[in-house]
FIKOLZA-1660 file (N, C-alpha, C; in steps of 0.1 Angstrom, whole numbers, plus 5000, padded with zeros to 4 digits):
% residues 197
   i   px   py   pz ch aa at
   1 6791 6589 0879  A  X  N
   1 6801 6598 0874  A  X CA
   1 6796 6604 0861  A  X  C
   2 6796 6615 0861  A  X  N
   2 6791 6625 0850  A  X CA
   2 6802 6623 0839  A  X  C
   3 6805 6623 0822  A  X  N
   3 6816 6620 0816  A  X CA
   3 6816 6634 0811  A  X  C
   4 6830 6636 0812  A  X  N
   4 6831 6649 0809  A  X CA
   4 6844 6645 0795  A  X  C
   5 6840 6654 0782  A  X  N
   5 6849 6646 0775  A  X CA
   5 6862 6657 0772  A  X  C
   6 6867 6665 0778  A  X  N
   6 6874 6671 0780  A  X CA
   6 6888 6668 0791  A  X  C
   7 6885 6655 0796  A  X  N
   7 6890 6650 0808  A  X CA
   7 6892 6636 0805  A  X  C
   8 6905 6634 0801  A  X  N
   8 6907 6614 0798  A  X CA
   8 6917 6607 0806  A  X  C
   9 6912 6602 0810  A  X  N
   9 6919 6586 0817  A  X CA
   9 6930 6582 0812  A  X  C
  10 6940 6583 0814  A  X  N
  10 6949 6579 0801  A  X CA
  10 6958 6561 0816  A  X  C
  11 6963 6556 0810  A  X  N
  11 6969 6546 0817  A  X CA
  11 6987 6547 0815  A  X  C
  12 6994 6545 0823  A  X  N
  12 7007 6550 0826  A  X CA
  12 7016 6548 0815  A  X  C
  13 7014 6532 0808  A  X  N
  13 7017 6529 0793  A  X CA
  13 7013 6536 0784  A  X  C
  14 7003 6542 0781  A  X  N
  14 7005 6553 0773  A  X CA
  14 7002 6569 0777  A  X  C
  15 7009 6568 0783  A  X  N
  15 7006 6584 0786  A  X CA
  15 7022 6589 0773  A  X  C
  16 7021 6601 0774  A  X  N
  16 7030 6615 0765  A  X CA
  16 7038 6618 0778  A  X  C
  17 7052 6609 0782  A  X  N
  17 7055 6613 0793  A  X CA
  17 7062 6631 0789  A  X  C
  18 7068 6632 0776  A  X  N
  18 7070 6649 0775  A  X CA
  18 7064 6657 0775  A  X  C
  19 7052 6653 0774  A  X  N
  19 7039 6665 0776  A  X CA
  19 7040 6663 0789  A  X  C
  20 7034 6654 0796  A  X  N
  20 7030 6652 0811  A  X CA
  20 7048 6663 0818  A  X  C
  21 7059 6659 0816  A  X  N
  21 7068 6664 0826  A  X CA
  21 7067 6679 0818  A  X  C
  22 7063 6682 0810  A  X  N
  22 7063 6699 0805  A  X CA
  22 7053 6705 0814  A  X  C
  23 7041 6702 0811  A  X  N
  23 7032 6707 0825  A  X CA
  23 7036 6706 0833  A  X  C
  24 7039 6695 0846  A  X  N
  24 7049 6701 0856  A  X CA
  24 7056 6709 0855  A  X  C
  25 7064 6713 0845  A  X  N
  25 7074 6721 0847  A  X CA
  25 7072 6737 0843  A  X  C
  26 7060 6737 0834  A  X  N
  26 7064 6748 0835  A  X CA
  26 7050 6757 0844  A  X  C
  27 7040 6750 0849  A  X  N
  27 7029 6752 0859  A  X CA
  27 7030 6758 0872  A  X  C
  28 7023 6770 0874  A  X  N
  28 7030 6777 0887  A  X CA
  28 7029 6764 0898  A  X  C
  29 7018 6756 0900  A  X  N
  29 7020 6745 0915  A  X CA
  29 7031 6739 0911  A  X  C
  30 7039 6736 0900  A  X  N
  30 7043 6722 0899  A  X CA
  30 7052 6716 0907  A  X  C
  31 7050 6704 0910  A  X  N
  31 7061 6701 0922  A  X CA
  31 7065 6689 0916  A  X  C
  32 7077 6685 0925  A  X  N
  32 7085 6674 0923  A  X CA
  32 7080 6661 0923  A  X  C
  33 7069 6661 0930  A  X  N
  33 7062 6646 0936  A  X CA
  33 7053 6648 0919  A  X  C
  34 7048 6653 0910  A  X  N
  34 7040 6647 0902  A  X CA
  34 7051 6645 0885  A  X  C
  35 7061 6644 0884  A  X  N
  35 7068 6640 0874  A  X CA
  35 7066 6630 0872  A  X  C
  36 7064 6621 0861  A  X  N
  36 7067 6613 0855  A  X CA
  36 7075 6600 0865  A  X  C
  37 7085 6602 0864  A  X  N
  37 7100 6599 0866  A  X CA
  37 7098 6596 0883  A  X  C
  38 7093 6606 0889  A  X  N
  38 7087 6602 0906  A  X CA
  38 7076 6596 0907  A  X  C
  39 7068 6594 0901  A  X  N
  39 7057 6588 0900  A  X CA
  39 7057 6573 0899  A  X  C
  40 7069 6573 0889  A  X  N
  40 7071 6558 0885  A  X CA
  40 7078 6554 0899  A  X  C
  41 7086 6559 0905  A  X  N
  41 7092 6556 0919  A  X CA
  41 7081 6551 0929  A  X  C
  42 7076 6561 0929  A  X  N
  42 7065 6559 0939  A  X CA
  42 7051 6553 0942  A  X  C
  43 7052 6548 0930  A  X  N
  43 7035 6544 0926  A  X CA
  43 7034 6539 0915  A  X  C
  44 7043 6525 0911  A  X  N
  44 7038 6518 0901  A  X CA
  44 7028 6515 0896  A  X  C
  45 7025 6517 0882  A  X  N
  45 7014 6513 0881  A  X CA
  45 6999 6525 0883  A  X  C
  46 7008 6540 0882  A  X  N
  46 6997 6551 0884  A  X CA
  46 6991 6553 0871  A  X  C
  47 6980 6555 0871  A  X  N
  47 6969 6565 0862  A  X CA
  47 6970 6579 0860  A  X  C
  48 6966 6582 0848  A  X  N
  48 6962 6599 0850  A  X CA
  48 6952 6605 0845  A  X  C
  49 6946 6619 0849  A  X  N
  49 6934 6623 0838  A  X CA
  49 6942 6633 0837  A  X  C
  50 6938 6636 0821  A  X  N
  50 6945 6647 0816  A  X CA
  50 6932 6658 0805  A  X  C
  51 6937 6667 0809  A  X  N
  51 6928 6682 0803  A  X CA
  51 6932 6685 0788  A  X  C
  52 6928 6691 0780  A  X  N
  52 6936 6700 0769  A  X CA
  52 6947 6694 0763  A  X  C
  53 6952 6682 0761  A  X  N
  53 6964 6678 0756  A  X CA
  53 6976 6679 0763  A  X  C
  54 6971 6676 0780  A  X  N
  54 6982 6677 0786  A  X CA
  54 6985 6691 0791  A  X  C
  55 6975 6703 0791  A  X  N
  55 6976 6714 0797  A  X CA
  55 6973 6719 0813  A  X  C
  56 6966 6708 0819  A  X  N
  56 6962 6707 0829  A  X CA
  56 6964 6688 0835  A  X  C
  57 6967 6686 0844  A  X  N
  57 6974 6670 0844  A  X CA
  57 6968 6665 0864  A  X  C
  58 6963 6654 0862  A  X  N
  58 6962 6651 0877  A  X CA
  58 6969 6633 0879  A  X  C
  59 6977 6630 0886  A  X  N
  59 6981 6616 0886  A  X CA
  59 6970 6610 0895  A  X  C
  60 6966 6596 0892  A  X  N
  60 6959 6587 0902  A  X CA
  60 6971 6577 0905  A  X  C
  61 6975 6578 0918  A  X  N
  61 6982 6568 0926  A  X CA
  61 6972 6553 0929  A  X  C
  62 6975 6544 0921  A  X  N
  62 6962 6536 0925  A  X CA
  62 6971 6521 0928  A  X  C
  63 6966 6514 0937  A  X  N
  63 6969 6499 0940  A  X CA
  63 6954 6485 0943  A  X  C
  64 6958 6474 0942  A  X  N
  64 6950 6467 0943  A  X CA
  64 6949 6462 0952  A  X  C
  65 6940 6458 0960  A  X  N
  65 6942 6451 0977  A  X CA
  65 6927 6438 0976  A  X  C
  66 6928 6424 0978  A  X  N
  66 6918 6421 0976  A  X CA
  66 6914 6421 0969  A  X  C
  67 6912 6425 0955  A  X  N
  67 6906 6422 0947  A  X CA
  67 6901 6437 0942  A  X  C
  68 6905 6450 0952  A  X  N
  68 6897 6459 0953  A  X CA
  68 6907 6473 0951  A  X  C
  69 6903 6480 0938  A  X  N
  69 6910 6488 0936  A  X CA
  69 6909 6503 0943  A  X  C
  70 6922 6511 0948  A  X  N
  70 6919 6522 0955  A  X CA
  70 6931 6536 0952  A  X  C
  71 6928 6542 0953  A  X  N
  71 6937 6554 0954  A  X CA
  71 6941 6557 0967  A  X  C
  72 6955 6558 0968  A  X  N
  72 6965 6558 0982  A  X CA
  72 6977 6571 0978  A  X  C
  73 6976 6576 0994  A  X  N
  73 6990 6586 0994  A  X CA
  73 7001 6580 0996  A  X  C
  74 7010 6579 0986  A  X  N
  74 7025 6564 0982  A  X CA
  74 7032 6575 0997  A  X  C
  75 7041 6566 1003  A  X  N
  75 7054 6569 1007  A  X CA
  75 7060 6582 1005  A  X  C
  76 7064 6590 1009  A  X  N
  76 7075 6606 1004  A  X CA
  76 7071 6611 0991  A  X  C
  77 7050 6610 0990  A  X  N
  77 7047 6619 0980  A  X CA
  77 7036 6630 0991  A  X  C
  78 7042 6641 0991  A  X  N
  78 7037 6650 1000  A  X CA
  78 7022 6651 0993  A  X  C
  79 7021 6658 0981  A  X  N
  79 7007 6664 0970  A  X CA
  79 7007 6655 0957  A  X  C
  80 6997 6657 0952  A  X  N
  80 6993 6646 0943  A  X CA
  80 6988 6659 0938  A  X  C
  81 6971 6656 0934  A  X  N
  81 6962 6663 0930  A  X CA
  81 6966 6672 0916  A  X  C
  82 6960 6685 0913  A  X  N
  82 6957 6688 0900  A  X CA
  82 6964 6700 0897  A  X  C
  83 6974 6699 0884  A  X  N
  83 6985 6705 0881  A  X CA
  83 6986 6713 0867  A  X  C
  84 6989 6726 0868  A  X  N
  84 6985 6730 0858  A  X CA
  84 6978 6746 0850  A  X  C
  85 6976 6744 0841  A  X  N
  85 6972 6758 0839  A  X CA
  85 6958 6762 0844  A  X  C
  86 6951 6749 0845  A  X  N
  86 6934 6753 0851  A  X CA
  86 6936 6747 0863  A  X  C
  87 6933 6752 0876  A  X  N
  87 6931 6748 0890  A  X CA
  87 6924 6754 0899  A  X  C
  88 6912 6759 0894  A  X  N
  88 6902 6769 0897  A  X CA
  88 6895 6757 0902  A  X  C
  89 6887 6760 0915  A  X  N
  89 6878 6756 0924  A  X CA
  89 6867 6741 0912  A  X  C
  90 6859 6752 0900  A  X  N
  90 6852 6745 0896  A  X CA
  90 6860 6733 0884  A  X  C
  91 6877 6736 0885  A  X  N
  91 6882 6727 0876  A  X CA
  91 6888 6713 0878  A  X  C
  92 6891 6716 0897  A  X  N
  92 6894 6705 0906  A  X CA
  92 6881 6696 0909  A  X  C
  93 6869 6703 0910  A  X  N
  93 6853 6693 0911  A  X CA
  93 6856 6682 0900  A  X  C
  94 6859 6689 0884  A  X  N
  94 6856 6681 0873  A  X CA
  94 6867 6675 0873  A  X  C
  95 6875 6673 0877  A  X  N
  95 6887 6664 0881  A  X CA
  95 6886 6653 0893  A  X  C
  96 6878 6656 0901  A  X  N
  96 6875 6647 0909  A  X CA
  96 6863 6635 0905  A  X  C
  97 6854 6646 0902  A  X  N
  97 6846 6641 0891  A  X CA
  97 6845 6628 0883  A  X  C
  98 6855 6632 0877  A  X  N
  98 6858 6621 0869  A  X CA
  98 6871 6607 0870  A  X  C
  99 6874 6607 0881  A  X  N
  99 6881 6600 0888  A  X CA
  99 6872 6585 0890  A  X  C
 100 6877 6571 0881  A  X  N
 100 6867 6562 0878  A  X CA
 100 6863 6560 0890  A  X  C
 101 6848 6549 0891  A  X  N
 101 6843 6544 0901  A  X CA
 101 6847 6530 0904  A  X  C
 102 6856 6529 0895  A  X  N
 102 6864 6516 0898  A  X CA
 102 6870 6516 0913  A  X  C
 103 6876 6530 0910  A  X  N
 103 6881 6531 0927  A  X CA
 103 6872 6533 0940  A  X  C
 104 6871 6523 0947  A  X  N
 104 6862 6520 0956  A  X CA
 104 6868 6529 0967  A  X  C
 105 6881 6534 0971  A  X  N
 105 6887 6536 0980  A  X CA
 105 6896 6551 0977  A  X  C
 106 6894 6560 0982  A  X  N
 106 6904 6572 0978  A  X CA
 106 6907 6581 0991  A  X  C
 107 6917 6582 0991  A  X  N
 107 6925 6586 1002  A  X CA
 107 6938 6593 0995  A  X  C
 108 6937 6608 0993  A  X  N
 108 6948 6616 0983  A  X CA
 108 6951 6625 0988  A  X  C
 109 6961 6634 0989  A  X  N
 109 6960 6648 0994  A  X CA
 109 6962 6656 0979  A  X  C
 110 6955 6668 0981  A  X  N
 110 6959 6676 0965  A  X CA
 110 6968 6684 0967  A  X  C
 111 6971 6690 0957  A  X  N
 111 6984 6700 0964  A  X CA
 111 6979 6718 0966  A  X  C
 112 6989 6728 0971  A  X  N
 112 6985 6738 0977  A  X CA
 112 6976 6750 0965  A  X  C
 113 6974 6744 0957  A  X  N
 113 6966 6756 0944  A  X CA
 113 6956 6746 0944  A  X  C
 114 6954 6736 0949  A  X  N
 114 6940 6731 0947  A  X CA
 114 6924 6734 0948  A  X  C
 115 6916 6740 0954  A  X  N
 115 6902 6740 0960  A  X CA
 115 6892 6733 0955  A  X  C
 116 6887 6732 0964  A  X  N
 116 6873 6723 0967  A  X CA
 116 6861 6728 0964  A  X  C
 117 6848 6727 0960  A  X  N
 117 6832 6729 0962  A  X CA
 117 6824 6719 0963  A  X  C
 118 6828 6707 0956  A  X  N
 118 6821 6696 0958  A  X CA
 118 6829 6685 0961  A  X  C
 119 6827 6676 0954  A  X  N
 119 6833 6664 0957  A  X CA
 119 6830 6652 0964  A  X  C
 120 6841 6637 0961  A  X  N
 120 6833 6625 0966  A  X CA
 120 6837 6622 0981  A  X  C
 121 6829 6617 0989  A  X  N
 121 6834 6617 1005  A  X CA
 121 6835 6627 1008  A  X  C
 122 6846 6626 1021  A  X  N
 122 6848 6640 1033  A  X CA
 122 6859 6644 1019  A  X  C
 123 6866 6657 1028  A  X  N
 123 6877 6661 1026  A  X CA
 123 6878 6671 1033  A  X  C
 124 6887 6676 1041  A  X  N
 124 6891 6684 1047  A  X CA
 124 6904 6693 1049  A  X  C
 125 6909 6705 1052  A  X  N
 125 6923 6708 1047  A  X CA
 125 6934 6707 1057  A  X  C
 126 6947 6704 1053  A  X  N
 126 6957 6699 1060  A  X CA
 126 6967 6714 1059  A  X  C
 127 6974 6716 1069  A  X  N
 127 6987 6733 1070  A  X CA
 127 6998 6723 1061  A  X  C
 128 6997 6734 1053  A  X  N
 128 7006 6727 1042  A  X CA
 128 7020 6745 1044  A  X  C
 129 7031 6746 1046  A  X  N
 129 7038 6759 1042  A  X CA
 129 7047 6758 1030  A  X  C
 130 7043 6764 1020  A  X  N
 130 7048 6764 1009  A  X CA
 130 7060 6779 1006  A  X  C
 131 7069 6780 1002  A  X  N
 131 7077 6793 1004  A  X CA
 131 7076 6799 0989  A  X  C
 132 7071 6807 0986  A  X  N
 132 7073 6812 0969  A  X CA
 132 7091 6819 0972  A  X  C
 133 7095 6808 0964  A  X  N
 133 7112 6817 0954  A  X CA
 133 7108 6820 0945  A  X  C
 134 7101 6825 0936  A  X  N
 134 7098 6833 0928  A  X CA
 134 7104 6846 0925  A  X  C
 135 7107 6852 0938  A  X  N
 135 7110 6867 0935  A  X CA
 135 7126 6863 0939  A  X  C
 136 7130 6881 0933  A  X  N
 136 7151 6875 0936  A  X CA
 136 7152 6872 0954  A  X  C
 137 7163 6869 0951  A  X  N
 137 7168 6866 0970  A  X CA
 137 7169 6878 0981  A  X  C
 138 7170 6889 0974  A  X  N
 138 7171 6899 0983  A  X CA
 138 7158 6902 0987  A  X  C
 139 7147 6905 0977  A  X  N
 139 7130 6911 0980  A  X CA
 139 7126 6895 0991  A  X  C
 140 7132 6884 0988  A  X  N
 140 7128 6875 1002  A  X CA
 140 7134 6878 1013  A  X  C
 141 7146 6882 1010  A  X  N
 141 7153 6884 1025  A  X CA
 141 7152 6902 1036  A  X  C
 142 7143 6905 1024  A  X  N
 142 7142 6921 1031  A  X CA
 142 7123 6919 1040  A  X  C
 143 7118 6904 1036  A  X  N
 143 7111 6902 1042  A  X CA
 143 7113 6891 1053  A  X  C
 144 7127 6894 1058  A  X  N
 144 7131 6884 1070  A  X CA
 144 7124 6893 1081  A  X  C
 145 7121 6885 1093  A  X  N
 145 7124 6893 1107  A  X CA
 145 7136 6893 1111  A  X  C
 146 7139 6900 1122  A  X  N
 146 7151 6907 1127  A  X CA
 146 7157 6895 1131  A  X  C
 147 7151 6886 1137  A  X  N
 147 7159 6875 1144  A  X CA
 147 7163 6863 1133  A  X  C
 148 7152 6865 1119  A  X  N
 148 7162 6857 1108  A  X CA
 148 7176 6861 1106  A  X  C
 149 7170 6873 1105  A  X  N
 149 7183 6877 1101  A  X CA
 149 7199 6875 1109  A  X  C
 150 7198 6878 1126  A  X  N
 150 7204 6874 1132  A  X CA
 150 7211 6863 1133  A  X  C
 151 7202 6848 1129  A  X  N
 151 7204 6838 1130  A  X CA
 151 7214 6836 1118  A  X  C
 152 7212 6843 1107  A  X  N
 152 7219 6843 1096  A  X CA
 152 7234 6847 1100  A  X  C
 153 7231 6862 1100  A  X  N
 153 7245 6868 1110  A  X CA
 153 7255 6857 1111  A  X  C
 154 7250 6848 1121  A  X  N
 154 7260 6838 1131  A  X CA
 154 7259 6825 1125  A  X  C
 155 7255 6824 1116  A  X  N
 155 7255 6808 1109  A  X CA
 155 7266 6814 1097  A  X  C
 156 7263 6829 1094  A  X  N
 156 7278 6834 1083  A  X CA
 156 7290 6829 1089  A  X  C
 157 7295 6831 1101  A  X  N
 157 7303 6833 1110  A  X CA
 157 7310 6820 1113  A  X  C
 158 7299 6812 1113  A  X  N
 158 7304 6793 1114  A  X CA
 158 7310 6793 1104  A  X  C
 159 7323 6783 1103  A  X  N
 159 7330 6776 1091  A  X CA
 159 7319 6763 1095  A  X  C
 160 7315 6758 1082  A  X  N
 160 7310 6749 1079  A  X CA
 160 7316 6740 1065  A  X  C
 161 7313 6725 1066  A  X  N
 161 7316 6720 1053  A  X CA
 161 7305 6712 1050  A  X  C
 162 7309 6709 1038  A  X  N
 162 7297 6701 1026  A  X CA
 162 7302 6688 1030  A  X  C
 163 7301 6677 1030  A  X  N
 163 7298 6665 1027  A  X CA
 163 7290 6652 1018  A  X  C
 164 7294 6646 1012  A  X  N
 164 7290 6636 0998  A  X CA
 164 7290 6624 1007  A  X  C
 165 7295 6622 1019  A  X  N
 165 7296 6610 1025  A  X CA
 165 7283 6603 1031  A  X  C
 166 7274 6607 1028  A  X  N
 166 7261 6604 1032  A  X CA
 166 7253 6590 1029  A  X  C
 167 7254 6581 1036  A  X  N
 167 7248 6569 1036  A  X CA
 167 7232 6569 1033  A  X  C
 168 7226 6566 1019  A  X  N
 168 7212 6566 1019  A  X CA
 168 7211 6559 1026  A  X  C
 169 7213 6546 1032  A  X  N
 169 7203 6535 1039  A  X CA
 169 7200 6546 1048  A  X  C
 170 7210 6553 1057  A  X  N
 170 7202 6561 1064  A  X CA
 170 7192 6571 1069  A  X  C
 171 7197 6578 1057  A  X  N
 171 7183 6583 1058  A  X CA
 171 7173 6581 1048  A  X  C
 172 7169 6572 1044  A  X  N
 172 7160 6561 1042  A  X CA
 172 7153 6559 1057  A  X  C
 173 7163 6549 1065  A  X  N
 173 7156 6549 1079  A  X CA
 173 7150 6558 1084  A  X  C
 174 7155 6571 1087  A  X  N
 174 7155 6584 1092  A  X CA
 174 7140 6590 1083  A  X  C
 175 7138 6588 1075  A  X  N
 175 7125 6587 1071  A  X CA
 175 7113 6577 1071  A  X  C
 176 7119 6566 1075  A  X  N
 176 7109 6555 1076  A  X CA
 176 7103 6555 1089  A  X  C
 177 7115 6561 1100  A  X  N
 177 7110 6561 1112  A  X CA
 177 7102 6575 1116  A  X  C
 178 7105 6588 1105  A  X  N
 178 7095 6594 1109  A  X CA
 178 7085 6597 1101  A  X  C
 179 7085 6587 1092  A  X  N
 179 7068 6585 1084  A  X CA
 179 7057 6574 1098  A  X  C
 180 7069 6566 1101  A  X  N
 180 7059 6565 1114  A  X CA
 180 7051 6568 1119  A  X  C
 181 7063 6578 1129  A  X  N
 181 7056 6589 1140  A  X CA
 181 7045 6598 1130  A  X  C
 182 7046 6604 1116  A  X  N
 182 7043 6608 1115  A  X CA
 182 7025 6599 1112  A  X  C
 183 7024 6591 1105  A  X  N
 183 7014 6578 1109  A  X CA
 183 7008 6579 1115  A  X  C
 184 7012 6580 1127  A  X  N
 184 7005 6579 1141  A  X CA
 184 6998 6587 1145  A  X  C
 185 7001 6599 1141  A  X  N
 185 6993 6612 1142  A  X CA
 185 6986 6613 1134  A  X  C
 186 6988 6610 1122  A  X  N
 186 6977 6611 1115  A  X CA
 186 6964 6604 1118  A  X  C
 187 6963 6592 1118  A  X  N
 187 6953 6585 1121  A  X CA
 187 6946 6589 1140  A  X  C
 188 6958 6591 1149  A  X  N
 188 6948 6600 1159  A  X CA
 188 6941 6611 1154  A  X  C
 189 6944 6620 1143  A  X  N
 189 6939 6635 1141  A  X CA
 189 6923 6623 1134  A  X  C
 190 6928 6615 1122  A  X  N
 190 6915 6612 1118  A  X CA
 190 6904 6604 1128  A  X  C
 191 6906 6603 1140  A  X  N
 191 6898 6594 1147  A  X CA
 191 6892 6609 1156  A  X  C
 192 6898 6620 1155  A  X  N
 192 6887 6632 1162  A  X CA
 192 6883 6636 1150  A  X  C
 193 6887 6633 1137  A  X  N
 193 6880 6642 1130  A  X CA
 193 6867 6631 1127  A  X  C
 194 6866 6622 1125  A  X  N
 194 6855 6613 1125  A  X CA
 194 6846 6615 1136  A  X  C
 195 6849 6616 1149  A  X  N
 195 6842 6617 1160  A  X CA
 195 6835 6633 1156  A  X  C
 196 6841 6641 1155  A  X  N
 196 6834 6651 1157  A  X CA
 196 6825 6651 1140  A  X  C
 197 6825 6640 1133  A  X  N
 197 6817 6650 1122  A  X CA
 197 6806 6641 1126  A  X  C
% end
């Protein structure tokens, strides 16, 4: 690992969790899976490297197995990876880069502003569809097709209600069982992608 001193390791006890959730927040990628506050949910015990004082931010989801430390995709964290005002091709290398060699084991997905040139192991890209709301609701909606639109039409038309009565256990399950399925596939897609490389 090349030390790049622009790039620090920081450990979850002391990280600047206000800095850290301000870069999410105010970062064109920033998503919900790299807060603070979800992080802690989902990945006790995560790491981070951080850029500029917290101007550019990457979480390491890391666990112990064996004796042997690794970086893992937690449970209902879609993107991980590198967040922030620098996410240019050669700022995600130096981010990877410098990801300790302590971790024997990495297995991450980045999120959709991320790119690649180098880097450790394989990596390959996953269809991620992300929707920009950025612009007002009409300039999205004047980019419907005819049949969105339609479908809209007749869902106006339904009386519908809200409900609060929603049991997490269930959908908890309802996600457990299709992190499954979803499992399943994954690891068939990675058993052709290994065969064929």
């Amino acid at each position: 690992m090349k030390e790049d001193s622009s790039i620090q390791l920081i450990r979850r006890d002391n990280l600047d969790v206000t800095k850290w959730d301000a870069c999410i927040e105010q970062a064109p990628n920033g998503l919900i899976y790299s807060y603070s506050y979800y992080l802690d949910l989902v990945s006790p015990g995560w790491q981070a490297l951080v850029m500029d004082d917290y101007k550019t931010v990457m979480p390491l989801p890391a666990r112990k197995k064996f004796g042997v430390h690794y970086l893992y995709q937690p449970f209902l964290f879609a993107q991980g990876g590198i967040t922030g005002e620098n996410t240019a091709a050669d700022s995600t290398d130096r981010f990877l880069s410098q990801i300790p060699n302590t971790y024997r084991f990495i297995d991450i997905c980045l999120n959709h502003a991320n790119r690649i040139t180098a880097g450790k192991g394989k990596s390959f890209f996953r269809n991620n569809f992300i929707l920009n709301l950025s612009d007002k609701y009409e300039t999205i909606a004047s980019r419907y097709a005819d049949n969105i639109r339609r479908n809209l039409k007749k869902s106006g038309e339904t009386p519908y209600q809200f409900s609060d009565a929603v049991n997490p256990d269930d959908v908890i399950r309802l996600a457990a069982a299709q992190m499954q399925k979803t499992t399943a596939e994954y690891r068939k897609n990675m058993e052709l992608v290994q065969q064929t490389v």
